[in-house]
Backbone as JSON, one array per atom type, in Angstrom:
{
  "sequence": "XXXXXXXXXXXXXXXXXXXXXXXXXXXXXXXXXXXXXXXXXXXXXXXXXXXXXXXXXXXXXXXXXXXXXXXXXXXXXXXXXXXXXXXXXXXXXXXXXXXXXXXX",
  "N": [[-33.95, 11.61, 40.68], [-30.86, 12.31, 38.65], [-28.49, 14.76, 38.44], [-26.39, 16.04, 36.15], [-24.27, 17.98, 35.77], [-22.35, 18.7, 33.89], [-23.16, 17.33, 31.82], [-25.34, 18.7, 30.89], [-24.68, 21.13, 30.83], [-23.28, 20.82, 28.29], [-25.33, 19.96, 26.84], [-26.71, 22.72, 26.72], [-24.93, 24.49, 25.45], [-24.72, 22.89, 22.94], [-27.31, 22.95, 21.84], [-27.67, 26.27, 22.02], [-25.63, 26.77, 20.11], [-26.87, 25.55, 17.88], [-29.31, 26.58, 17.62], [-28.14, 29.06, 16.66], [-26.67, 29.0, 14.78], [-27.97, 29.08, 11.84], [-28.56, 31.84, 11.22], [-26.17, 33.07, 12.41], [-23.97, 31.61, 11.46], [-21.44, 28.91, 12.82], [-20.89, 29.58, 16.35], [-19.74, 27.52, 18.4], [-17.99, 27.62, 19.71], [-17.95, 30.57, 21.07], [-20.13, 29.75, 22.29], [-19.17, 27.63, 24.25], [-17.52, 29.53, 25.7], [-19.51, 31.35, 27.0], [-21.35, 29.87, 28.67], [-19.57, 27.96, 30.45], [-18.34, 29.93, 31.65], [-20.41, 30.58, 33.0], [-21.27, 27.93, 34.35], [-20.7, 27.7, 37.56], [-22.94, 29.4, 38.9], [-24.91, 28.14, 37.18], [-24.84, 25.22, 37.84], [-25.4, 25.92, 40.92], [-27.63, 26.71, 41.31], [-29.11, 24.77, 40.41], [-28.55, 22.74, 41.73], [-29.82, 23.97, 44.33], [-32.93, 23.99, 43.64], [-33.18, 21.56, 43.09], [-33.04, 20.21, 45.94], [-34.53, 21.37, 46.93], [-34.31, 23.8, 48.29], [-34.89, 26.4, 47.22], [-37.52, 28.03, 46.62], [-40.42, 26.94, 43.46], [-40.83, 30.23, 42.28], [-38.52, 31.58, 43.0], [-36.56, 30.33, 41.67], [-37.4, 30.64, 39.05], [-37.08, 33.24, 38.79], [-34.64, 33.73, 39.03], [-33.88, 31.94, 37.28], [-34.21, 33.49, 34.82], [-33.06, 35.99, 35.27], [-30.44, 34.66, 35.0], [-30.56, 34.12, 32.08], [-30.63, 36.83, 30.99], [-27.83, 36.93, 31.31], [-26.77, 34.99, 29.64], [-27.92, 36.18, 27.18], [-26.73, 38.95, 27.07], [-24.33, 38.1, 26.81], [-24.17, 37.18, 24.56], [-25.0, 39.33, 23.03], [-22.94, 40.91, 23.27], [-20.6, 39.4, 21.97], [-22.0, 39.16, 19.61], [-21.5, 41.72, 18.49], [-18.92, 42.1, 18.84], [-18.46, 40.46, 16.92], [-19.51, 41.83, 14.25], [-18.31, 44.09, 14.26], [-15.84, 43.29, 13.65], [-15.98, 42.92, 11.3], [-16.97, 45.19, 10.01], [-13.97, 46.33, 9.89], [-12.9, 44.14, 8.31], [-14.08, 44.77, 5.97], [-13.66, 47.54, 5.4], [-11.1, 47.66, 5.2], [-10.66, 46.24, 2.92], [-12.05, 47.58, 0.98], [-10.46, 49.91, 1.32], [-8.27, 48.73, 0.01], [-9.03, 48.24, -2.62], [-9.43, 51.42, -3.19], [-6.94, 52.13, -3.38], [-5.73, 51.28, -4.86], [-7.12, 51.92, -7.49], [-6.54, 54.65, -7.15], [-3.88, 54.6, -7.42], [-3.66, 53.81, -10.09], [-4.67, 55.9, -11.44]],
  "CA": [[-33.38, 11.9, 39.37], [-29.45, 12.6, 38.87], [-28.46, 16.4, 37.57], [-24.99, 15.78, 35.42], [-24.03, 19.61, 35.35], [-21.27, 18.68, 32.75], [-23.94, 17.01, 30.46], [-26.86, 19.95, 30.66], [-23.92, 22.39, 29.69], [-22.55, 20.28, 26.88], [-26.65, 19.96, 26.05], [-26.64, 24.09, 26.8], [-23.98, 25.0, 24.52], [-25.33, 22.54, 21.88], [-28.64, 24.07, 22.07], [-27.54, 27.63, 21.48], [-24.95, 26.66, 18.5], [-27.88, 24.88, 17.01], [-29.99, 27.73, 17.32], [-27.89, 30.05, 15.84], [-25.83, 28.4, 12.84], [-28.62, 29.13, 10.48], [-28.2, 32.8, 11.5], [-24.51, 33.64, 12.39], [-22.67, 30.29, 11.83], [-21.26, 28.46, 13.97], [-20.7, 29.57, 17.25], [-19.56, 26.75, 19.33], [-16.27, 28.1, 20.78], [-18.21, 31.23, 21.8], [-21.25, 29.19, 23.03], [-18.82, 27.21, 25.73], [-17.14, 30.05, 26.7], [-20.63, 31.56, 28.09], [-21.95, 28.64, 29.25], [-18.51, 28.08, 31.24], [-18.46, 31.46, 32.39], [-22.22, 30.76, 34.29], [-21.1, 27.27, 35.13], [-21.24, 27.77, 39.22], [-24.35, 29.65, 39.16], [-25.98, 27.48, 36.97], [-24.79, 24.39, 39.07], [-25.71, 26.1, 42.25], [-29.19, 27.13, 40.93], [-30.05, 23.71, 39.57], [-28.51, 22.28, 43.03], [-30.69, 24.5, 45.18], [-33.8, 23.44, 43.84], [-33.42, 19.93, 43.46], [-32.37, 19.99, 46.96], [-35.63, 22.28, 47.67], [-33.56, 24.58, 49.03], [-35.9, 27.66, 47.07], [-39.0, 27.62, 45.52], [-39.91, 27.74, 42.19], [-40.92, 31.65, 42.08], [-37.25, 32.31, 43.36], [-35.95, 29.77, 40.68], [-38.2, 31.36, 38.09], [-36.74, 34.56, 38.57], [-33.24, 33.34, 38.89], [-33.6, 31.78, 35.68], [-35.0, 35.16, 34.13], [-31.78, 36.74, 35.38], [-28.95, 34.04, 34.2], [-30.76, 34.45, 30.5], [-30.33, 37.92, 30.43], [-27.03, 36.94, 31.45], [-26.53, 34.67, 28.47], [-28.44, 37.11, 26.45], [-25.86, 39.76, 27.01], [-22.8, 37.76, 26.43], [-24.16, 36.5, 22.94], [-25.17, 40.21, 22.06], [-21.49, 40.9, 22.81], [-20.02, 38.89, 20.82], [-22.59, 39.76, 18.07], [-21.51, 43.24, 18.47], [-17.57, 41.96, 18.56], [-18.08, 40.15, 15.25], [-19.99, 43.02, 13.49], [-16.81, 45.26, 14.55], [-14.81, 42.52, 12.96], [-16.31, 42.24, 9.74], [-16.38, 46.34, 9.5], [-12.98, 46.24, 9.63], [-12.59, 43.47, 7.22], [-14.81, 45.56, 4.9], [-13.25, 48.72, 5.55], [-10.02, 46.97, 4.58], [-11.04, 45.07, 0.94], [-12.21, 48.99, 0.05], [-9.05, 50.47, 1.03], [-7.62, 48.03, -1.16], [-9.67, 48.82, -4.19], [-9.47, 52.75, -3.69], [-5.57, 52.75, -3.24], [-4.98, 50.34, -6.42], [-7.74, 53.0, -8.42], [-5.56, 55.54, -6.86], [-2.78, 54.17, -7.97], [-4.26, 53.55, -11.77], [-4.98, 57.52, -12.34]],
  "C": [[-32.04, 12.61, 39.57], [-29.21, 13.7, 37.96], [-26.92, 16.13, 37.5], [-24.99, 16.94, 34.96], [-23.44, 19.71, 33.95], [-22.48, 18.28, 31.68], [-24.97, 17.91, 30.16], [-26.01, 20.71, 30.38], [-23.66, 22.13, 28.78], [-24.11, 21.04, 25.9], [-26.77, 21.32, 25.91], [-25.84, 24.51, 25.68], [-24.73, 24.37, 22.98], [-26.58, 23.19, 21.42], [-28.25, 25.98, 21.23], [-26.39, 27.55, 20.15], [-25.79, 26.32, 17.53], [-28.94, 25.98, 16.41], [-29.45, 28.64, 16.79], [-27.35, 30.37, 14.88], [-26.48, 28.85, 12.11], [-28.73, 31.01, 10.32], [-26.99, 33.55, 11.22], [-23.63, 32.55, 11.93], [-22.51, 29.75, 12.6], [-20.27, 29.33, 14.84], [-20.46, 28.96, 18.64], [-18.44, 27.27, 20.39], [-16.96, 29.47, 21.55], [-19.34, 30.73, 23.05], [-20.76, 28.38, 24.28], [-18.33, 27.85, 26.38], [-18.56, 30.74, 27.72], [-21.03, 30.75, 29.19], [-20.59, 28.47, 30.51], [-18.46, 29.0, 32.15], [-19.8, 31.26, 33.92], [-22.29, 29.44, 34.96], [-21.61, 27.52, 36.46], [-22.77, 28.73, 39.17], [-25.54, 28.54, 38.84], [-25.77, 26.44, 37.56], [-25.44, 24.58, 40.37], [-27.43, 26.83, 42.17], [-29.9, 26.0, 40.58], [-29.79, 22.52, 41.31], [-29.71, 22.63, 44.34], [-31.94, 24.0, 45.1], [-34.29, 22.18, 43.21], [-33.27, 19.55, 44.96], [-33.74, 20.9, 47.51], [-35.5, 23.29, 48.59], [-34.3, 26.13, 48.48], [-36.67, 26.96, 46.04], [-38.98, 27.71, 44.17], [-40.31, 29.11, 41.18], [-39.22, 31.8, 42.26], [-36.62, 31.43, 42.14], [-36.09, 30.08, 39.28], [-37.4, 32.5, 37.95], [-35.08, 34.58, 38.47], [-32.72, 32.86, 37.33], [-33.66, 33.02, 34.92], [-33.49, 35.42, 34.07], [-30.61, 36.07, 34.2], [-29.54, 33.82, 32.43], [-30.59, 35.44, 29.99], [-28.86, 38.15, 30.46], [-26.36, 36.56, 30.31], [-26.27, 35.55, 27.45], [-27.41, 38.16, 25.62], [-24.8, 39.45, 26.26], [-23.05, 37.28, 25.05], [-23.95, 37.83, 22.22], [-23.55, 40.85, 21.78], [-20.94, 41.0, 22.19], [-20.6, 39.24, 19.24], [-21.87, 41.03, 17.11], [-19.31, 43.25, 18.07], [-17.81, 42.11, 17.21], [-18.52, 41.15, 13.96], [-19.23, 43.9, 13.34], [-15.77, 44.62, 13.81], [-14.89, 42.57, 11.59], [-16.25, 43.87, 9.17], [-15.09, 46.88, 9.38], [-12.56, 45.78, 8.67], [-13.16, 44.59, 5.72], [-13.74, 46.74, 4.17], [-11.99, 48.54, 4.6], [-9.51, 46.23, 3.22], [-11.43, 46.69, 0.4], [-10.74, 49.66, 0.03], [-8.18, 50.43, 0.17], [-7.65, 48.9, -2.71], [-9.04, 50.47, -4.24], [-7.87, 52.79, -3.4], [-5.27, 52.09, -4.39], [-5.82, 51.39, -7.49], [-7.03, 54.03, -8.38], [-4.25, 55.82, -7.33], [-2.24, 54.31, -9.82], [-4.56, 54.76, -12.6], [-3.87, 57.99, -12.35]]
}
């Protein structure tokens, strides 16, 4: 069986935009930069044991890892866009209380 790295990341990225549109939106542009980012590992992890090069306890646990890796980089960004949007917020009140401000 033939492992097309490029097509299991496309399918990777799709996967996690899919899963999380109904949530946050879409997240495609953040979902390939991760995925990109873990490229060579995940190549050289999916190489290794097709190639039986480690078992699959050591592949097991490898996976474990590069999800918390994911994991991280989504909460990230979560944590970006939440910083983004209190800003935006912050910014539409300002508004209001300097035009009320304005009005007394």
């Amino acid at each position: 069986m033939s492992f097309d790295i490029e097509s299991v990341l496309k399918d990777m990225v799709g996967a996690i935009n899919d899963s999380a549109k109904e949530d946050v939106g879409d997240i495609q542009e953040y979902a390939e930069m991760i995925i990109k980012n873990e490229k060579e590992s995940l190549k050289e992890l999916g190489q290794a044991r097709i190639l039986g090069e480690i078992s699959d306890d050591v592949f097991d646990r490898e996976i474990k890892r590069e999800k918390k890796v994911v994991e991280t980089e989504l909460l990230t960004i979560k944590i970006m866009t939440e910083a983004a949007v209190q800003k935006a917020v912050n910014a539409a009140i300002d508004v209001f209380i300097t035009a009320i401000k304005a009005a007394i």
